[in-house]
Wavefront OBJ file of the C-alpha trace (Angstrom):
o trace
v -15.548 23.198 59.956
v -19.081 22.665 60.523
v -21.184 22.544 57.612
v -25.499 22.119 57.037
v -26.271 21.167 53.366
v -29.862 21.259 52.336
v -29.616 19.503 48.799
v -27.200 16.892 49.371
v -28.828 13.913 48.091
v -27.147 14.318 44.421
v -25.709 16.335 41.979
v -24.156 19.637 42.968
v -24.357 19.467 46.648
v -23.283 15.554 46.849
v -19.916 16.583 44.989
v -19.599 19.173 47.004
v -20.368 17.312 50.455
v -17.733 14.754 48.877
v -14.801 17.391 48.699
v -15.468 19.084 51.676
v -15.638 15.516 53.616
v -12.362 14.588 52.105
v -11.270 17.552 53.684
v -12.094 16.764 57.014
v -15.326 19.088 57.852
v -18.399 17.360 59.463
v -20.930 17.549 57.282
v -24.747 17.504 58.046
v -27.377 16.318 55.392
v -31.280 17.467 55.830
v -32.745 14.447 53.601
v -36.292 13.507 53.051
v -34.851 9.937 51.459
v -32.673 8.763 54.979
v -32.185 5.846 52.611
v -30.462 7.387 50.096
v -26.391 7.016 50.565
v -27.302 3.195 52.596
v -24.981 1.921 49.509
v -22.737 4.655 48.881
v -19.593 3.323 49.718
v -17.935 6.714 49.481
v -20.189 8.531 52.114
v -20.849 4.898 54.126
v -17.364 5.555 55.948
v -17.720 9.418 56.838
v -21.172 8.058 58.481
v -19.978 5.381 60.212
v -17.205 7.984 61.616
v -19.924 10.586 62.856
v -18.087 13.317 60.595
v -21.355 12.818 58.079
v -24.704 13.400 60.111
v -28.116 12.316 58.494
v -30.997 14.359 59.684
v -33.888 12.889 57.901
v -36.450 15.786 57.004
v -38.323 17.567 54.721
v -36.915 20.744 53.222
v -40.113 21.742 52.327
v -41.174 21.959 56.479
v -39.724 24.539 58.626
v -39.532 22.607 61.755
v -37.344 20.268 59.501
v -34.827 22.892 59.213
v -34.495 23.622 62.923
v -34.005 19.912 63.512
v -31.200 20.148 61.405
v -29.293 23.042 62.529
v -29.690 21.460 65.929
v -27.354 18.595 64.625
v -25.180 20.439 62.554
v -24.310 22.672 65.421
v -23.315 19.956 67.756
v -19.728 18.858 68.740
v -16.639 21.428 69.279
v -16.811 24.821 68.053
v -20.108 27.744 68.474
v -22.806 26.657 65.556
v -22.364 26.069 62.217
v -19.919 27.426 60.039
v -21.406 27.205 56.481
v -24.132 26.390 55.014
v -24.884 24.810 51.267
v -28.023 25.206 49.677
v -28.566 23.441 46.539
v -31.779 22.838 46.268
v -33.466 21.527 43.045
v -36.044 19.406 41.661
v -36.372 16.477 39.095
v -38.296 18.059 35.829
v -40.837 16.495 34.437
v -41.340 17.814 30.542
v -44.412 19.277 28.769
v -44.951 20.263 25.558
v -46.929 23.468 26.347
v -44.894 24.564 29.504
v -41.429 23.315 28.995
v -39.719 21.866 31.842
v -42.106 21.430 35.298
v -40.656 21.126 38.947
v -42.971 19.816 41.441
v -43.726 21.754 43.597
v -43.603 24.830 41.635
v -42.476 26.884 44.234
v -39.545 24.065 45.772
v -36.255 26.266 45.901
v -38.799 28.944 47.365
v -40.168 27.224 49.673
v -36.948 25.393 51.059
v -35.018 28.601 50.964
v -38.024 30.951 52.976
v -37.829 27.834 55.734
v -33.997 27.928 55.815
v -33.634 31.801 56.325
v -36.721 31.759 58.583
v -34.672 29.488 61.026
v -30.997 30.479 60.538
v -29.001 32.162 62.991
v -29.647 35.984 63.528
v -27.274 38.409 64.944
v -27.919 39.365 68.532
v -28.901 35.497 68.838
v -26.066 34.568 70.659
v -24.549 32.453 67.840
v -22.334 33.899 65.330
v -24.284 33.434 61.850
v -23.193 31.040 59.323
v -22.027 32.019 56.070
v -24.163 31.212 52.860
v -23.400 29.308 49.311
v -26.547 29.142 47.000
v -26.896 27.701 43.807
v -29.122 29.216 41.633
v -28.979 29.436 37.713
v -27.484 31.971 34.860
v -30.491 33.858 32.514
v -32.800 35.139 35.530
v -34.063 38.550 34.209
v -33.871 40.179 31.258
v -30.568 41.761 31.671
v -28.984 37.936 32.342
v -30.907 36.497 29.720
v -29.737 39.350 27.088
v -26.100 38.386 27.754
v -26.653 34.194 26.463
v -25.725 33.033 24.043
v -27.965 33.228 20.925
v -28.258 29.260 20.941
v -29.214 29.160 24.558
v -32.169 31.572 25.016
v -35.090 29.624 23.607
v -34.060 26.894 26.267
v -33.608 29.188 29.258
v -36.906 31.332 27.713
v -38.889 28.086 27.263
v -37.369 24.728 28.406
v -36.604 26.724 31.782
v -39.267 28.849 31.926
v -40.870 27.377 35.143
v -37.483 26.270 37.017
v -36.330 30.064 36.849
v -39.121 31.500 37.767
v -39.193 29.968 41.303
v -35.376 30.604 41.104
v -35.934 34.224 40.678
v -38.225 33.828 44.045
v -35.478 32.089 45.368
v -32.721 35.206 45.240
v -35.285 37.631 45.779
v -35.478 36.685 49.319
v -31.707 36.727 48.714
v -31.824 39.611 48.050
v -34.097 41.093 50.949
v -31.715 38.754 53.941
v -28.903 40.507 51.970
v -29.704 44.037 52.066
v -29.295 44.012 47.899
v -30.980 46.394 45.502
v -33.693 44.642 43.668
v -34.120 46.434 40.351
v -37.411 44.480 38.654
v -36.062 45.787 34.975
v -33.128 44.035 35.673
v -33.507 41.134 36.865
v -37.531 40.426 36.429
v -40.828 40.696 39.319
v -41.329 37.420 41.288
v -44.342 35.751 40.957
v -47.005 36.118 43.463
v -48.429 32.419 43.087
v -44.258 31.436 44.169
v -43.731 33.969 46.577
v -46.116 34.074 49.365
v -47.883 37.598 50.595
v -45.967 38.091 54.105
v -42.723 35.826 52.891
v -40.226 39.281 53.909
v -41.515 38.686 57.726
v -40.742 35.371 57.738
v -37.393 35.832 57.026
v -36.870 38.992 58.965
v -35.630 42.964 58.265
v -33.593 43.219 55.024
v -29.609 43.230 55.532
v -29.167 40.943 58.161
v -27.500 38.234 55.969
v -23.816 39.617 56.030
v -21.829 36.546 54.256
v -23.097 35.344 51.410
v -22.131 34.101 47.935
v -24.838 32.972 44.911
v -23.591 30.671 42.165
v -24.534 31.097 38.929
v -24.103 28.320 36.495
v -24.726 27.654 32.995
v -26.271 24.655 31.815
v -25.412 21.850 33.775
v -24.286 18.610 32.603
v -22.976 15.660 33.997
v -18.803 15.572 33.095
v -15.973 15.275 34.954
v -14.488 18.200 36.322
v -11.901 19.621 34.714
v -10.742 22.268 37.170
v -10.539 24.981 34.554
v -13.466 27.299 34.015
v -14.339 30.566 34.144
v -16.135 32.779 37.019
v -16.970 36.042 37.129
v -19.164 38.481 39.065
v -20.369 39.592 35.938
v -22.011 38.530 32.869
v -19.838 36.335 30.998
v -19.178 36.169 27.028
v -20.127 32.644 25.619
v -21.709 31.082 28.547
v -22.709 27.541 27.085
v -22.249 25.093 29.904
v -20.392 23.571 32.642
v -20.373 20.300 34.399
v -22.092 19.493 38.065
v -18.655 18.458 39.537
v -17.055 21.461 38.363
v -19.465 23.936 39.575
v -18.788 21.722 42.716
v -15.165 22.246 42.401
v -15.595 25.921 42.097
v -17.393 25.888 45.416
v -14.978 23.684 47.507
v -11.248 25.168 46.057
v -12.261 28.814 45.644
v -15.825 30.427 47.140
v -15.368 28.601 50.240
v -11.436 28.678 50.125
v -11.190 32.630 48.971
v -14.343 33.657 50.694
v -13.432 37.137 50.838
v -12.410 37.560 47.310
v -16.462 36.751 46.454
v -18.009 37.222 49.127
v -21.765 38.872 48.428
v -21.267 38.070 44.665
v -23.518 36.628 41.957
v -21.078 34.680 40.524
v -21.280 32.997 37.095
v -19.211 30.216 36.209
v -19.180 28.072 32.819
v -16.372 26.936 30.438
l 1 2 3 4 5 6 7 8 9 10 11 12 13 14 15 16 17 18 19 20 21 22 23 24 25 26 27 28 29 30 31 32 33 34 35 36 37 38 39 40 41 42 43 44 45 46 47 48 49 50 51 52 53 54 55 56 57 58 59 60 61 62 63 64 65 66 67 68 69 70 71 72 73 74 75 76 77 78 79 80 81 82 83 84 85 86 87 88 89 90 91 92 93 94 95 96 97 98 99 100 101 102 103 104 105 106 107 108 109 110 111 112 113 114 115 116 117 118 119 120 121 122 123 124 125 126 127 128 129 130 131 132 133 134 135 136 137 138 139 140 141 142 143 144 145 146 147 148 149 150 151 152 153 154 155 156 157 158 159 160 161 162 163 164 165 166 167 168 169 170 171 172 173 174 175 176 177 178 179 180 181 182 183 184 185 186 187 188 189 190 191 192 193 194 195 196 197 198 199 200 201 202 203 204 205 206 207 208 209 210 211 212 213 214 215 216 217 218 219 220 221 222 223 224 225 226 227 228 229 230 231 232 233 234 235 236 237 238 239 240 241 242 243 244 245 246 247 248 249 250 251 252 253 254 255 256 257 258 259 260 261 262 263 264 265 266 267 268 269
């Protein structure tokens, strides 16, 4: 298996890149630090092997993206099988707006560039499928169903962070041929989401395998291997650990594909 993660550098993606190395797919990283696993003695080996692939790039630049999927598509096989986006920035706090992402528009940004350069049908390549991690509480429907405890962070701390999110899986949405009900799930910002963003991507539904995950608040445990995940809202949804959410993705969305396939699925404990 041939797989392009955008977001690999750390957290969510890294575990995941870890599993899915260990498991013998070649894995290709778009990274603006090139730098950043030179003393990682756990990814130094798949490296040194050629089954890890370092594209050094920004996320943020389109042409960036193409570079990659060049790589990642390279070696047996036609293209690239899957694709992890995990895209996500390191907040900076403020008193008056909560928790701020620079740039304000990241997951956006990096998402528009990697659906304006993946693999159409009628291209000649059969199109990758899609994992993308996004958040729980986007909307007000999502954000009715936390926990009482939770929604002054998600309504404040995260205020910013989700609302380039919601950006994020509206163009979901749009590559996915999903109904986008604004009551629901909230309007996107027009200073995030850029006037003309649909024809960048190209005409809604094209996008036929797909899977967003949903987790609660993220923390930095161990994984456990026992959580919960649901296509709908779930009950109680406190938090869940970055290798679990990891462990979700490698031993059942990728595994059981069908069984979630074009799901928002939320996971926590």
């Amino acid at each position: 298996m041939k797989v392009l993660v955008v977001g690999g550098s750390r957290n969510i993606g890294y575990f995941v890149s870890q599993r899915l190395l260990k498991k013998g797919a070649t894995v290709t990283f778009l990274l603006r630090n090139k730098a950043c696993f030179d003393n990682d003695q756990t990814i130094q080996p798949y490296i040194a092997s050629g089954q890890a692939r370092i594209v050094p790039g920004d996320a943020l630049k389109e042409e960036d993206h193409q570079r990659a999927w060049d790589v990642a598509a390279e070696g047996e096989g036609e293209g690239v099988d899957t694709v992890i986006f995990t895209v996500g920035g390191l907040p900076k706090f403020s008193l008056t707006k909560g928790a701020i992402i620079e740039p304000p528009d990241l997951c956006t940004r990096c998402i528009l560039n990697l659906l304006a350069t993946f693999p159409k049908p009628g291209s000649g390549v059969p199109p990758p499928r899609l994992l993308l991690v996004s958040t729980m509480g986007l909307g007000p429907a999502a954000h009715d169903a936390l926990p009482l405890a939770m929604k002054p962070l998600y309504s404040y701390l995260l205020r910013s962070p989700h609302a380039d999110k919601l950006c994020m899986e509206r163009a979901i949405a749009h590559v996915g041929g999903l109904t986008w009900s604004s009551e629901d799930i909230g309007e996107p910002s027009a200073e995030i989401l850029p006037l003309g963003w649909d024809s960048r991507v190209g005409p809604e539904g094209w996008l036929k395998s797909f899977i967003v995950v949903r987790p609660a608040m993220l923390t930095d445990g161990k994984a456990k291997g026992a959580y919960r995940a649901s296509g709908a809202e779930i009950p109680g949804a406190y938090y869940i650990s970055r290798k679990d959410v990891a462990h979700f993705i490698v031993e059942q969305a990728l595994s059981d594909w069908q069984k979630w396939e074009g799901k928002h699925v939320r996971i926590t404990y």
